[in-house]
RODOLO-958428 format. One record per residue (C-alpha): residue in three letters; chain; x, y, z. Coordinates in nm, 3 decimals. Layout:
aa|ch|east|north|up
ALA|A|X|Y|Z
...
end
This chain:
aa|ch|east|north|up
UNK|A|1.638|-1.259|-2.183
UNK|A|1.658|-1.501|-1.976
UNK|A|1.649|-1.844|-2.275
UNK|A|1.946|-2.046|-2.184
UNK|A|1.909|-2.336|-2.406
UNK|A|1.819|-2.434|-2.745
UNK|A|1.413|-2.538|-2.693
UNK|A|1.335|-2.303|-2.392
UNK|A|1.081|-2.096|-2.551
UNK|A|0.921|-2.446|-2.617
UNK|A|0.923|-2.537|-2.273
UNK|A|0.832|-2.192|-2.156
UNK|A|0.475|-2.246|-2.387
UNK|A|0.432|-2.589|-2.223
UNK|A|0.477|-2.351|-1.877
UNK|A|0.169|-2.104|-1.992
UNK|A|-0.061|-2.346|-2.088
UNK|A|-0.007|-2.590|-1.724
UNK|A|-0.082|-2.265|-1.556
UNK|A|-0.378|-2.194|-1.700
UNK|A|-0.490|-2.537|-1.646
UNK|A|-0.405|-2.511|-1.266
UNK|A|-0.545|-2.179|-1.278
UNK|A|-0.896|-2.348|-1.381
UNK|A|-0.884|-2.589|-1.126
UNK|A|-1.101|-2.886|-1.104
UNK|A|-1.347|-2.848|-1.389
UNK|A|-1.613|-3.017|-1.198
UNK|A|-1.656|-2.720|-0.992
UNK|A|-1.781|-2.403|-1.089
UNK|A|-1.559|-2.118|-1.235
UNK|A|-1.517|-1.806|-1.033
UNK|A|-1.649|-1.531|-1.207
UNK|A|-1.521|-1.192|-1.212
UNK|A|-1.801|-1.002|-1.103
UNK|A|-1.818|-1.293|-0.758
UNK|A|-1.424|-1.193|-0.668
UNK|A|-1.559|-0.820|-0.713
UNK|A|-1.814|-0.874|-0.501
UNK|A|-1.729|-1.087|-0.274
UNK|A|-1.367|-1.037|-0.223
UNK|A|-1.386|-0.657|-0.230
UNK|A|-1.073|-0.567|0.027
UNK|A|-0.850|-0.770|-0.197
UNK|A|-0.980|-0.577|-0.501
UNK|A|-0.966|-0.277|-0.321
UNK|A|-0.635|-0.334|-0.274
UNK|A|-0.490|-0.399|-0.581
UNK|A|-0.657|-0.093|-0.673
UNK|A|-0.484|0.106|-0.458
UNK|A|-0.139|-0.039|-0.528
UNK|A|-0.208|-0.065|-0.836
UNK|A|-0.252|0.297|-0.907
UNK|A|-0.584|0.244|-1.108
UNK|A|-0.935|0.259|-0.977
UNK|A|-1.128|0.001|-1.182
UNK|A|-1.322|-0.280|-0.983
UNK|A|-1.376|-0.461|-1.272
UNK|A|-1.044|-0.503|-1.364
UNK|A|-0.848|-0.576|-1.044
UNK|A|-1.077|-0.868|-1.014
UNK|A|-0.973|-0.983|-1.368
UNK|A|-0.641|-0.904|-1.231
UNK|A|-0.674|-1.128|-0.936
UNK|A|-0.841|-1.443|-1.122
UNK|A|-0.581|-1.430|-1.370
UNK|A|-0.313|-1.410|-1.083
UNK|A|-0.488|-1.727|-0.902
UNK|A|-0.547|-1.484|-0.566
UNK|A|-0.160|-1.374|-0.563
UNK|A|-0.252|-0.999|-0.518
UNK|A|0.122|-0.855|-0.571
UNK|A|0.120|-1.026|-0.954
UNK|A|-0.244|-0.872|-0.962
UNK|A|-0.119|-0.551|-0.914
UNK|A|0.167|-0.670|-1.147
UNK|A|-0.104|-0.697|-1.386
UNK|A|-0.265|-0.364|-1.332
UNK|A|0.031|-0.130|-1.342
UNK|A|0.132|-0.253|-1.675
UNK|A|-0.180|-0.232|-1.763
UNK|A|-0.208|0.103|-1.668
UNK|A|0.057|0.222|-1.857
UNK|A|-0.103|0.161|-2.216
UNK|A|-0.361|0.428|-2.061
UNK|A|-0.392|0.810|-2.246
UNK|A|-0.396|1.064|-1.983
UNK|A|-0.566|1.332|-2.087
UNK|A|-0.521|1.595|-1.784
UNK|A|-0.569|1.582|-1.381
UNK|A|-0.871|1.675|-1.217
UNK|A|-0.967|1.903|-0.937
UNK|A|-0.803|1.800|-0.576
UNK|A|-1.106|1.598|-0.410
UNK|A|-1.321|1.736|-0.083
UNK|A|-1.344|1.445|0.178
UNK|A|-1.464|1.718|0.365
UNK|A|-1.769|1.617|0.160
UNK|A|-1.720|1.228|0.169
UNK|A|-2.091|1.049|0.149
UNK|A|-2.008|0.868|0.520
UNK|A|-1.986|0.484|0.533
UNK|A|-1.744|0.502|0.797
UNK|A|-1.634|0.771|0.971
UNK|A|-1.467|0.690|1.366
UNK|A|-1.207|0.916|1.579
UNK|A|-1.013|0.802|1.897
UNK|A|-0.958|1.138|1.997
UNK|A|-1.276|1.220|2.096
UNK|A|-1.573|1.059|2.211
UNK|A|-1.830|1.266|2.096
UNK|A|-1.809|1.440|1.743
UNK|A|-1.994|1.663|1.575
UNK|A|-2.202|1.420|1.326
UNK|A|-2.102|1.109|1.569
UNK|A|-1.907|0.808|1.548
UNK|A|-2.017|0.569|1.249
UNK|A|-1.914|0.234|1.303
UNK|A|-1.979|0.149|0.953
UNK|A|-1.865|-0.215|0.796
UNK|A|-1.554|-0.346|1.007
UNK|A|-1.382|-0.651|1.170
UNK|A|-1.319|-0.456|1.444
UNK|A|-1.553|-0.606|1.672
UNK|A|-1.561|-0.943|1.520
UNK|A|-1.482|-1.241|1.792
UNK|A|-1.203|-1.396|1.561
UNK|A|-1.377|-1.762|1.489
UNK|A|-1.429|-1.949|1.176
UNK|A|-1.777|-1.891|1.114
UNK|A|-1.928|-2.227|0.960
UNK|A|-2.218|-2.165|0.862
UNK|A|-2.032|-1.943|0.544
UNK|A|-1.951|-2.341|0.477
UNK|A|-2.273|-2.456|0.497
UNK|A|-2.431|-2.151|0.305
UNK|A|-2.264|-2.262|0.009
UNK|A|-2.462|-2.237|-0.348
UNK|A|-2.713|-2.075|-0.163
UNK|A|-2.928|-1.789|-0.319
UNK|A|-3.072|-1.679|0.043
UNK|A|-3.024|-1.353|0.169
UNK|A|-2.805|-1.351|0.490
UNK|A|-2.976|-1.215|0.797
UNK|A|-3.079|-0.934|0.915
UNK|A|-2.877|-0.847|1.256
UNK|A|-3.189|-0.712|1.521
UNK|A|-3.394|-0.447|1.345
UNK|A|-3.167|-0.302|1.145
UNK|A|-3.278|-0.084|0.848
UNK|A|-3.053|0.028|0.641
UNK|A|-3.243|0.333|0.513
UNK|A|-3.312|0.462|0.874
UNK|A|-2.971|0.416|0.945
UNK|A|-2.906|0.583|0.616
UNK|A|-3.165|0.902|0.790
UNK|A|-2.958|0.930|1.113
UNK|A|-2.616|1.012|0.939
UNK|A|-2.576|1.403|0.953
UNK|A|-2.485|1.593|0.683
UNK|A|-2.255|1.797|0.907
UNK|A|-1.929|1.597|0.948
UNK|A|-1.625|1.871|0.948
UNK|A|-1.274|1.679|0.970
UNK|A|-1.182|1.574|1.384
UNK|A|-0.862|1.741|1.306
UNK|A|-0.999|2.047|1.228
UNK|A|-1.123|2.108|1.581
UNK|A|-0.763|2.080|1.728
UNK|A|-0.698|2.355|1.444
UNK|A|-0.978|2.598|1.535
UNK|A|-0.772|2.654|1.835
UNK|A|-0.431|2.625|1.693
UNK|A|-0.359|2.302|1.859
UNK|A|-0.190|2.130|1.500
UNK|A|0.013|2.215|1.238
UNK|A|-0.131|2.398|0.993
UNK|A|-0.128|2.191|0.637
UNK|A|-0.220|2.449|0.349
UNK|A|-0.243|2.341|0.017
UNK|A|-0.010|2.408|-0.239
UNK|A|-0.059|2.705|-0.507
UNK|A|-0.347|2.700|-0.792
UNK|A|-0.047|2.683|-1.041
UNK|A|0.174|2.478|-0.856
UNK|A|0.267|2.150|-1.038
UNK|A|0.182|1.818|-0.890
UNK|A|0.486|1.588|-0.928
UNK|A|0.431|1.228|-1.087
UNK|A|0.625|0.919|-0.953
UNK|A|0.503|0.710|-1.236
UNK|A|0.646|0.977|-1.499
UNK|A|0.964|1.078|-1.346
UNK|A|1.235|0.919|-1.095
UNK|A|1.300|0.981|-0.764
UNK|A|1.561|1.238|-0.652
UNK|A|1.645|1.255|-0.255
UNK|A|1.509|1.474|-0.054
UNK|A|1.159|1.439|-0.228
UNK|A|0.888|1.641|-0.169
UNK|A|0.578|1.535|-0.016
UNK|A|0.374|1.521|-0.276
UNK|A|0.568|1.270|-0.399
UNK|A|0.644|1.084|-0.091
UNK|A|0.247|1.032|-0.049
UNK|A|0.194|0.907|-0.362
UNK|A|0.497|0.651|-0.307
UNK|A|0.306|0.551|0.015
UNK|A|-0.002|0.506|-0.102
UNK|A|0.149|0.234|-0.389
UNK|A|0.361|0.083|-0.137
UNK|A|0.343|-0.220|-0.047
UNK|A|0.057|-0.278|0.285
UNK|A|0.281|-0.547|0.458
UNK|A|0.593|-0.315|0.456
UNK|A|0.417|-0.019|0.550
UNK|A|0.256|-0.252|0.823
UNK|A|0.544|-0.299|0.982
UNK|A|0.745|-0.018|1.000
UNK|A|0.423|0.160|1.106
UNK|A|0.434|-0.077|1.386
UNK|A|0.793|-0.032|1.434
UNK|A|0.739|0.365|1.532
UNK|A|0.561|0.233|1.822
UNK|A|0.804|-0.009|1.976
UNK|A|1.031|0.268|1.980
UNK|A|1.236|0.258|1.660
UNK|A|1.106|0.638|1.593
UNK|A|0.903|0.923|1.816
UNK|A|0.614|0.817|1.788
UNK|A|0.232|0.829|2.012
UNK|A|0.021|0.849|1.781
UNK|A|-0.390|0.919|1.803
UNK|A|-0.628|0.780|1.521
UNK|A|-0.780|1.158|1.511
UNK|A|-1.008|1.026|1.204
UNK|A|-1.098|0.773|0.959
UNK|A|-1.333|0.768|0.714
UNK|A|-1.470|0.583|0.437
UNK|A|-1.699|0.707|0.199
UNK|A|-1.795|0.835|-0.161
UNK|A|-1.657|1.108|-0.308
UNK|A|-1.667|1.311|-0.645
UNK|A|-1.400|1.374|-0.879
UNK|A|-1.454|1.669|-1.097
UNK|A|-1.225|1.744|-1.419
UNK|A|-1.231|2.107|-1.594
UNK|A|-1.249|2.052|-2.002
UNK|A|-1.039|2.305|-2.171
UNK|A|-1.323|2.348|-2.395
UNK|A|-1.542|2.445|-2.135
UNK|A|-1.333|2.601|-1.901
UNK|A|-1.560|2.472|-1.559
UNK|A|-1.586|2.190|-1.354
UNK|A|-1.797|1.895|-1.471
UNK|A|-1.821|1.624|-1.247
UNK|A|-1.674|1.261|-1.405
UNK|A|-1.732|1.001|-1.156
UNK|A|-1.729|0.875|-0.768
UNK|A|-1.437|0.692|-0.613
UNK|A|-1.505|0.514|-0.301
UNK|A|-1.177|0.639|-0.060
UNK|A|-1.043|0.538|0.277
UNK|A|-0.904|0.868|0.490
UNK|A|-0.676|0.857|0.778
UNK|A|-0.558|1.163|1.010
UNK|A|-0.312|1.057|1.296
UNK|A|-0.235|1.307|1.532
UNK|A|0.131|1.272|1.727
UNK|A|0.236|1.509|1.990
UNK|A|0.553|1.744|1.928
UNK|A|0.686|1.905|2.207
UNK|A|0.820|2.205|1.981
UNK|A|1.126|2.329|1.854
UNK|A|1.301|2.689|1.826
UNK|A|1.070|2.736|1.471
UNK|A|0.768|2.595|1.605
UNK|A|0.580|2.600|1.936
UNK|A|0.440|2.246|2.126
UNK|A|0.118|2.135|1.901
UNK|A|0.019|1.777|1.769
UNK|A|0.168|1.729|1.408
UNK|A|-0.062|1.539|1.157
UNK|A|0.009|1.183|0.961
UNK|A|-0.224|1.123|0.627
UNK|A|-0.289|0.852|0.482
UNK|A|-0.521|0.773|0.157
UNK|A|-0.635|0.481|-0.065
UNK|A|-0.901|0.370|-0.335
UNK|A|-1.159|0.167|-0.159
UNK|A|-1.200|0.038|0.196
UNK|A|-0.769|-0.035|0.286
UNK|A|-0.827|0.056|0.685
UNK|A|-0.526|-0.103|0.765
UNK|A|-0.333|0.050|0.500
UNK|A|-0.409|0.416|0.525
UNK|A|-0.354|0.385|0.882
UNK|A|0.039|0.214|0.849
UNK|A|0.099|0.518|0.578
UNK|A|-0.019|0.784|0.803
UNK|A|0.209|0.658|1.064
UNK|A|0.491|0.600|0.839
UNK|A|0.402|0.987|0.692
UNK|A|0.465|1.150|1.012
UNK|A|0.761|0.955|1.084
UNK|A|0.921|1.092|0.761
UNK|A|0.838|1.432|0.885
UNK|A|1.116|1.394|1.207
UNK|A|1.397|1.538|1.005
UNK|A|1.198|1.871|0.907
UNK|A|1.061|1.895|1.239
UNK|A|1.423|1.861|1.363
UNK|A|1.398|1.515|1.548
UNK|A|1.667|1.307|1.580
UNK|A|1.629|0.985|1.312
UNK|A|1.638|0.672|1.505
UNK|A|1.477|0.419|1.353
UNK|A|1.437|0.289|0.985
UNK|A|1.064|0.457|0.954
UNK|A|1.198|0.789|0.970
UNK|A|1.444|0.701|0.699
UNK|A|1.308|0.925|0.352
UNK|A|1.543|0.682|0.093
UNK|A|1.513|0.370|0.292
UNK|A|1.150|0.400|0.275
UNK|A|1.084|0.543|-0.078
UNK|A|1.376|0.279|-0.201
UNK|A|1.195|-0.031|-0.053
UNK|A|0.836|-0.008|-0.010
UNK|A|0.746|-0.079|-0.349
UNK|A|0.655|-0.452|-0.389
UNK|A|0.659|-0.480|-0.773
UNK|A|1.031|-0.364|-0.739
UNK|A|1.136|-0.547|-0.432
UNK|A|0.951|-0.867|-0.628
UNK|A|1.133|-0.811|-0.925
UNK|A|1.497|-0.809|-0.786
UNK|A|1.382|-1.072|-0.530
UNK|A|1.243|-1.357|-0.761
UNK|A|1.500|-1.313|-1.056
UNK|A|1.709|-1.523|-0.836
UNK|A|1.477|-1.807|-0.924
UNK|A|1.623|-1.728|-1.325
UNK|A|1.897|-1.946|-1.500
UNK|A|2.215|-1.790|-1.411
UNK|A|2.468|-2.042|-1.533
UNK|A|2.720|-1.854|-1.681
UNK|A|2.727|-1.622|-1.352
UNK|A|2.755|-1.953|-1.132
UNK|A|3.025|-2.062|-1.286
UNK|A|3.224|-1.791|-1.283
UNK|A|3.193|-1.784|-0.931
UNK|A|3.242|-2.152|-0.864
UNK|A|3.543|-2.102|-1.109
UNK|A|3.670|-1.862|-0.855
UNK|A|3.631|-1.996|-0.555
UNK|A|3.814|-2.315|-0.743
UNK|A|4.116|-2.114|-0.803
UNK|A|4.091|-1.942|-0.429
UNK|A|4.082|-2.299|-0.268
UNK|A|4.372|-2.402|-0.451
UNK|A|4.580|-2.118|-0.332
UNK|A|4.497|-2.152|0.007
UNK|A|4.527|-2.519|-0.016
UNK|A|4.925|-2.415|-0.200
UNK|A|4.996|-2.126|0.071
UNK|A|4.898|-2.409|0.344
UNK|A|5.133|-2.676|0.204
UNK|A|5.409|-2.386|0.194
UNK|A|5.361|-2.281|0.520
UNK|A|5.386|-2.635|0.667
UNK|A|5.731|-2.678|0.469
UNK|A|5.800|-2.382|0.626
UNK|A|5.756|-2.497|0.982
UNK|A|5.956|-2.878|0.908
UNK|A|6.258|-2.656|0.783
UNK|A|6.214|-2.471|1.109
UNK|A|6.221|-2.761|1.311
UNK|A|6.536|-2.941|1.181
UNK|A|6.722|-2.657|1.225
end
């Protein structure tokens, strides 16, 4: 507890209520609603989903209102949230293989079988305020339509065949091959137990995929400026719908239970062998709730990075670090440790200044000696 004198909790009530009120904002304009950040605001809900380890739109927007936009006390918000949640089993791995296509783009290759689907993205976006968002304001119009675009025949020219990009390097043996793990092999559970270094991968994904986007960011980026091997190829990413299927024990078959929306990313980095394993391209996955491009690129990076020490590469730079990683790339813990400083911690300071007090007047004592010392010398 952090109370340090007599009429804090007082004060602390006073605190509450004067955020709330600056929460509101000016009164004379209309209150964001939950269902507007939802829809309106969608990447930001999408990711406090996703670090947030809890796919519920309508509740990461609550989260985000309540947090005034500040998306790391959102997903604050949502974790603890989370954890007054039964769990009541785990469901069946999901098929992206099957993903109903929003997105779906390689680098690797031009031409794919079921094409390149450009899908919603910034990508080719010119970068300039665009005013007339301003000026559109309180306006119930629809925006306009771009050409002759119809969405249900672009919705007819997607093709149901769309294997993973990947899997044509591995038709001829060209990438590692990534089975999956045993029927009866148990999935570990970073919010049920802690880490213990090494960690298998399991677990290192699903410390990724919480981690915080801006950290990931950069030491993603930092593989390619030379602080790790890295040459990575964006072999695929996808967006899309999938299903999530759960098998009741008193049924004993799969029933489907929902759709999560997903992001999918595949990078594919060269590997010029080793004395286990021949020259191939080595895979780096990345996954998250919703549309988090950026995200599930910088933890596919950062994925194959963390690979270097298995695949007998030298570890050079702080991406290919397992503990530095895992230890830092959760921003609910790195906020925790890093705004407590803002806390009273009186009777720590004055310890300290107490200290360095007594350590002043020593040297300030040993100085005085010394200079004695040298007078003595002198006469003599």
């Amino acid at each position: 507890m952090y109370v340090a004198v007599k009429g804090g909790e007082a004060a602390i009530n006073e605190a509450h209520k004067l955020l709330a009120e600056e929460r509101r904002g000016d009164k004379a304009v209309p209150e964001l609603s939950t269902t507007q950040i939802d829809e309106q605001l969608s990447l930001a809900v999408d990711r406090v989903m996703t670090e947030g380890s809890l796919f519920d739109r309508k509740l990461a927007a609550l989260a985000i209102k309540q947090a005034r936009g500040d998306l790391i006390e959102a997903i604050f918000l949502i974790r603890a949230y989370r954890t007054t949640l039964p769990r009541f089993g785990s469901s069946i791995p999901v098929d992206t293989a099957e993903m109903g296509i929003r997105r779906r783009i390689s680098a690797t290759f031009k031409d794919i079988p079921g094409g390149q689907i450009l899908g919603p993205t910034f990508d080719y976006t010119h970068r300039l305020l665009d005013f007339k968002l301003a000026a559109e304001e309180g306006s119930d119009s629809e925006a306009p339509h771009v050409g002759n675009a119809d969405l249900s025949a672009t919705d007819a020219l997607l093709d149901d065949a769309m294997p993973r990009v990947v899997d044509l390097l591995g038709h001829e043996g060209l990438i590692e091959e990534e089975r999956p793990a045993e029927d009866d092999a148990e999935v570990g559970d970073l919010t049920r137990e802690p880490m213990s270094f090494p960690v298998d991968r399991d677990i290192r994904l699903q410390n990724l995929a919480r981690g915080d986007e801006g950290f990931l960011l950069a030491l993603g980026y930092s593989t390619q400026r030379g602080y790790g091997r890295s040459h990575p190829f964006a072999g695929e990413i996808r967006l899309g719908e999938v299903a999530v299927e759960f098998i009741p024990e008193d049924l004993g078959f799969p029933i489907e239970i929902g759709e999560l929306t997903l992001t999918e990313c595949q990078m594919v980095n060269q590997f010029k062998g080793s004395a286990e394993a021949p020259p191939q391209f080595t895979r780096g996955y990345g996954l998250s709730f919703g549309h988090c491009e950026r995200k599930v690129i910088a933890m596919a990076l950062v994925d194959r990075a963390l690979k270097g020490r298995a695949l007998g590469e030298a570890v050079e730079g702080p991406a290919q670090d397992e503990e530095f990683v895992m230890e830092h790339s959760d921003n609910i813990q790195a906020t925790g440790f890093v705004e407590h400083l803002k806390l009273p911690h009186y009777v720590d300071f004055q310890s300290e200044l107490e200290l360095v007090r007594k350590m002043r007047r020593k040297a300030t004592d040993m100085s005085a000696e010394s200079a004695d010392d040298e007078i003595v010398e002198a006469a003599e």
